[in-house]
C-alpha positions as CSV (number, residue, x, y, z in Angstrom):
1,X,0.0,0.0,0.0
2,X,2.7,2.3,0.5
3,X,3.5,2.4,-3.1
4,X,0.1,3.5,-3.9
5,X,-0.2,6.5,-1.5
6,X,2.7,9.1,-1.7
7,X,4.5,10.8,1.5
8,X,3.4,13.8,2.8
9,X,7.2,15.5,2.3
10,X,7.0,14.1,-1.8
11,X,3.6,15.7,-2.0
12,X,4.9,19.2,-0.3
13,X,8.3,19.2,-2.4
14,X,6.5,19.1,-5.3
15,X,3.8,21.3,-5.0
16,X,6.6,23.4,-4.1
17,X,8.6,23.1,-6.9
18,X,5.4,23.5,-9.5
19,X,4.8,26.9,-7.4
20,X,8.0,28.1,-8.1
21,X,8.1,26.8,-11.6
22,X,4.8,28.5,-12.3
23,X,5.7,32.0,-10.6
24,X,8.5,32.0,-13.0
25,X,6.3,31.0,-15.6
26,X,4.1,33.7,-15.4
27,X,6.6,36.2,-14.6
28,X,8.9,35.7,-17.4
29,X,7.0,33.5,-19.9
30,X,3.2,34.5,-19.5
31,X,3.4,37.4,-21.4
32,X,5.5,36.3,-24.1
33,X,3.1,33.1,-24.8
34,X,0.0,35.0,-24.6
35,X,1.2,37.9,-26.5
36,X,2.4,35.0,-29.0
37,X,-1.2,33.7,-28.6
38,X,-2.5,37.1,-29.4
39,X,-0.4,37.4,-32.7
40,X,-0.7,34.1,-33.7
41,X,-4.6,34.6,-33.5
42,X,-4.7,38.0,-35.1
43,X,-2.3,36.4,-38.2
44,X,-5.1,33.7,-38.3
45,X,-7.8,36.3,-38.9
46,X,-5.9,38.2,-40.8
47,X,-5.3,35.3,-43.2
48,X,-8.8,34.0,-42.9
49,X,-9.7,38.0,-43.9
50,X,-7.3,37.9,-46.9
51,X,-8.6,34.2,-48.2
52,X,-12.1,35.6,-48.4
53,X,-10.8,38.7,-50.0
54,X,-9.2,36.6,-52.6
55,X,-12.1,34.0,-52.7
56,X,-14.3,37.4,-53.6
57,X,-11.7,38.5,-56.2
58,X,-11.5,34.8,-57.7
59,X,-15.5,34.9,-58.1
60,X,-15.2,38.6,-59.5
61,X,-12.5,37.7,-61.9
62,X,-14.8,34.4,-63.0
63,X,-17.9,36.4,-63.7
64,X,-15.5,38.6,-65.6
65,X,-14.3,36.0,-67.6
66,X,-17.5,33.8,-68.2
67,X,-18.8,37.4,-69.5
68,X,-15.8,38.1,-71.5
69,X,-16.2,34.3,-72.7
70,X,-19.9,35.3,-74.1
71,X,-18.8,38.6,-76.1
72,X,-16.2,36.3,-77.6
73,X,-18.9,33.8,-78.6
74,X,-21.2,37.3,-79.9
75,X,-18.5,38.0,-81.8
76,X,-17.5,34.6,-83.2
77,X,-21.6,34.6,-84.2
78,X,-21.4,37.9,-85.8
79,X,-18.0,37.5,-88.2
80,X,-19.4,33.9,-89.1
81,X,-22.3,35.7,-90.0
82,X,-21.2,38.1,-91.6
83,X,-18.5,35.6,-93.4
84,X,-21.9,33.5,-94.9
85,X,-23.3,36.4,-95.7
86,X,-20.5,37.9,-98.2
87,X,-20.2,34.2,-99.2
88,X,-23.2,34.5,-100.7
89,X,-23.5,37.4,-102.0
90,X,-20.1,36.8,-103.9
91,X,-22.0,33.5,-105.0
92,X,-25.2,35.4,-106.2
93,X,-22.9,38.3,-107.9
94,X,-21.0,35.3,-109.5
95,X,-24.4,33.3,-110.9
96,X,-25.7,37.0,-112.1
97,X,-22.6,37.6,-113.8
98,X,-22.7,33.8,-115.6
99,X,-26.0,34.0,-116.6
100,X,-25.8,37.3,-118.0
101,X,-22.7,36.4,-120.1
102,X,-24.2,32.9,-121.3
103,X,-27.2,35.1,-122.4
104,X,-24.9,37.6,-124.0
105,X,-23.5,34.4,-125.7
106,X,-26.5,32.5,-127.1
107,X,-28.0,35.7,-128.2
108,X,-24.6,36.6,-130.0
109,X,-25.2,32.8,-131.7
110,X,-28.4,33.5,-132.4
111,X,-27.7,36.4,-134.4
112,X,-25.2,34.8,-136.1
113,X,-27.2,31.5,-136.6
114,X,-29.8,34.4,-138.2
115,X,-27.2,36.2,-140.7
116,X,-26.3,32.8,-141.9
117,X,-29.7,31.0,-142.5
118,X,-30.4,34.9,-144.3
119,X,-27.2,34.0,-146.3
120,X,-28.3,30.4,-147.2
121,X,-31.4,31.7,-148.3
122,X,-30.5,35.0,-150.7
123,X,-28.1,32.1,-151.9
124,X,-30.5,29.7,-152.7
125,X,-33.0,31.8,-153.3
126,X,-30.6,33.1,-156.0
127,X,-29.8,29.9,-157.4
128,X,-32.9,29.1,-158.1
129,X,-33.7,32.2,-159.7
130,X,-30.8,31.7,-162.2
131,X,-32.4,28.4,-162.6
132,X,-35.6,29.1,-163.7
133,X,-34.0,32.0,-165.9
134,X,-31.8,29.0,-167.6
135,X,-35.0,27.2,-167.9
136,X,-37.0,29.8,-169.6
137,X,-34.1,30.2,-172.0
138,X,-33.8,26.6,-173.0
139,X,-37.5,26.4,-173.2
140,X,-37.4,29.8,-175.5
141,X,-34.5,28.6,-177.5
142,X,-35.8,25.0,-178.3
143,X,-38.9,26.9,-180.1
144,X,-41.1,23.8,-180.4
145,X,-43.9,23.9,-182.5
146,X,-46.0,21.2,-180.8
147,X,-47.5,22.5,-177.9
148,X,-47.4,19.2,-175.9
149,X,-43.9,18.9,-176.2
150,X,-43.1,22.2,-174.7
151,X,-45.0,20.5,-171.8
152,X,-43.2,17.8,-171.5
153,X,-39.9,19.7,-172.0
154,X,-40.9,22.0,-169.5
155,X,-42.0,19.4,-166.8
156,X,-38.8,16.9,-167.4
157,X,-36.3,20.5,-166.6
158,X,-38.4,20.7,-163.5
159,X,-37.5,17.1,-162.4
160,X,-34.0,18.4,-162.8
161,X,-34.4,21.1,-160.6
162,X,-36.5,18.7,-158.0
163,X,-33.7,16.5,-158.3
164,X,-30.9,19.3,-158.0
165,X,-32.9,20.4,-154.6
166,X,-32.8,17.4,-153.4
C-alpha cells in the first residue's frame, strides 16, 4: 500500500517546486506566450480576412471571364455571319454575272445562226432564180412547135431542178 499513497514530504516538495516553476512561468513566460497567442490569433484572422478577399476576387475575376467568354462567342456569331453572308453574295454576284454572259452568248449565236440562214437563203433563193431564168431560156431557145412537147420539156427541166434540190 505504501506504493500506492505518496508521502506527505513528496507531496509538499513538489507542490513546491510547481509553485515556483509556475511563478516564474508567469513572470517571465506568461506574457511572451499570450502575447504570441494574441499574434498568432490575429495572423489567423488576418489570413482567414485575406482568403475571403481573394475568394471574392476569384469569383469577381470568374464572372469577368464567363462574361468576357460570351462577347467572344457574340463576336464569333457575328464574323461567321457576316462571313456566310458575303459568301453569298459573292456566290449570287457570280451566278448573275454567268448567266448574264451565257445570255450575251447564245444571243450573239443567235444572231449569227440568223445572218447565216439569211445567207443560205439569198443564196439559194438566188440559185434558183438563175435556174428558172436557164430554164426559160432553154425552153425559148428549143422553139417547139407542138404545144405538148413544150410541156413535157418544161416538166422533165423541173425534175432536174427537184432532183438538184434534193
Amino acid at each position: 500500500m505504501d506504493l500506492l499513497l505518496p508521502g506527505i514530504g513528496l507531496l509538499a516538495w513538489t507542490l513546491l517546486a510547481f509553485l515556483i516553476v509556475f511563478f516564474i512561468l508567469k513572470k517571465f513566460a506568461w506574457g511572451i506566450i499570450i502575447s504570441s497567442l494574441t499574434e498568432r490569433e490575429k495572423g489567423i484572422n488576418d489570413a482567414l480576412a485575406s482568403a475571403q478577399q481573394v475568394k471574392a476576387e476569384m469569383a469577381q475575376l470568374k464572372n469577368e471571364n464567363e462574361s468576357l467568354m460570351a462577347q467572344a462567342r457574340e463576336e464569333r456569331a457575328q464574323m461567321l455571319k457576316e462571313a456566310k453572308e458575303t459568301k453569298d453574295k459573292l456566290i449570287s454576284e457570280a451566278k448573275d454575272q454567268a448567266k448574264a454572259e451565257a445570255a450575251k452568248i447564245i444571243a450573239d449565236a443567235q444572231a449569227a445562226i440568223q445572218t447565216q440562214k439569211m445567207a443560205a437563203l439569198t443564196d439559194v433563193k438566188n440559185q434558183i432564180g438563175s435556174m428558172v431564168i436557164e430554164v426559160a431560156e432553154k425552153v425559148i431557145r428549143k422553139q417547139l412547135d407542138n404545144k405538148a412537147e413544150q410541156e413535157k420539156y418544161i416538166q422533165q427541166m423541173a425534175g432536174e431542178l427537184n432532183q438538184f434540190g434534193n
